[in-house]
DORO-655154 format. One record per residue (C-alpha): x, y, z. Coordinates in steps of 0.5 Angstrom, whole numbers, plus 500, padded with zeros to 3 digits. Each point is the difference from the previous one (the first is absolute). Last residue first. Example, Ala and Ser with C-alpha at 12.3 -4.5 7.8 and 13.67 -1.06 7.14 Angstrom:
527498514498493502
This chain:
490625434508503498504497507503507502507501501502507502504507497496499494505500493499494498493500499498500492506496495494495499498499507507501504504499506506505501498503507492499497496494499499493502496495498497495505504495505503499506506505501506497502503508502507502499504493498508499499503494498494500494497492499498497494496494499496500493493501500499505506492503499499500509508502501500507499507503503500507498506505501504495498508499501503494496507497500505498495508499502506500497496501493501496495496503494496493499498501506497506498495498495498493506498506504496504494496495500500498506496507502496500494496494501500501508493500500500506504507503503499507501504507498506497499507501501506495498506501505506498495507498503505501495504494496496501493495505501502504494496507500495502495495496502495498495493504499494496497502493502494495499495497504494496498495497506496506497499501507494504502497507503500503494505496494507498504506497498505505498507502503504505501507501502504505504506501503503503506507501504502498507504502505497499507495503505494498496495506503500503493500494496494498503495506499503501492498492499494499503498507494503496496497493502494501495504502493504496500504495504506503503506496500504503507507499499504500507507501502502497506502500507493500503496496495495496505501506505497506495496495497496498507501509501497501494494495501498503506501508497495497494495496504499508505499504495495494496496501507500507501498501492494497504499492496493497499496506497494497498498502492495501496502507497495506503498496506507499503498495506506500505501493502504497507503494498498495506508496503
């Protein structure tokens, strides 16, 4: 598939993904969650801060019962892995016996993603699955798979629709590759 890009000459960015093209990856994806999880109840474990504004679209248009819960974690410097994560914010909520739909805003190195994989585990969740937005596998360190993917993207550092440099950028309405 060609990447149709947008140059934004002001920020250095080449638009990637149309609010157009994100709209639509979500609706596709609340649908396969939707009937994944028909007859269920649903917890969604959001990760902060990126997956929030993915996270607020998707649960909208999940057509099941669920509830929601925030964690955030931390192992990025800039434009890079720390290679380190650590739990910032924990769950306010038990997992213990629910099925628990982790959602992330994009699969990198992976680092983080097992990490908090292996802390919930060990909370003994009915089921753990995981949604993204973003599945990056050129950096991938660990193997980690998302049940549910939006877009396999190729590479470069993504900003806006909840992606960051430095806390800057979430709130663009499209993705951009920084350049």
């Amino acid at each position: 598939m060609k990447r149709v890009y947008k140059m934004d000459e002001d920020m250095g960015r080449l638009l990637l993904y149309s609010q157009k093209r994100i709209a639509d990856e979500v609706q596709r994806l609340a649908g396969e969650i939707s009937a994944s999880y028909a007859g269920e109840d649903l917890l969604l474990v959001v990760v902060l801060k990126g997956a929030f504004f993915f996270a607020a679209d998707l649960a909208r248009q999940i057509r099941l019962p669920l509830a929601i819960d925030f964690i955030e974690l931390s192992s990025y410097n800039g434009t890079e892995s720390s290679g380190s994560v650590t739990i910032t914010k924990d769950l306010e909520t038990s997992i213990a016996g629910r099925h628990v739909l982790v959602v992330e805003d994009i699969i990198d190195t992976g680092l983080t993603l097992a990490f908090l994989l292996d802390r919930l585990r060990e909370r003994s969740p009915k089921s753990l699955r995981v949604c993204t937005l973003i599945d990056k596998q050129e950096r991938r360190r660990v193997e980690v798979a998302a049940d549910y993917v939006g877009i396999a993207c190729e590479g470069g550092f993504l900003v806006g629709y909840g992606l960051d440099l430095d806390e800057k950028l979430r709130e663009l309405p499209e993705i951009y590759e920084f350049i």
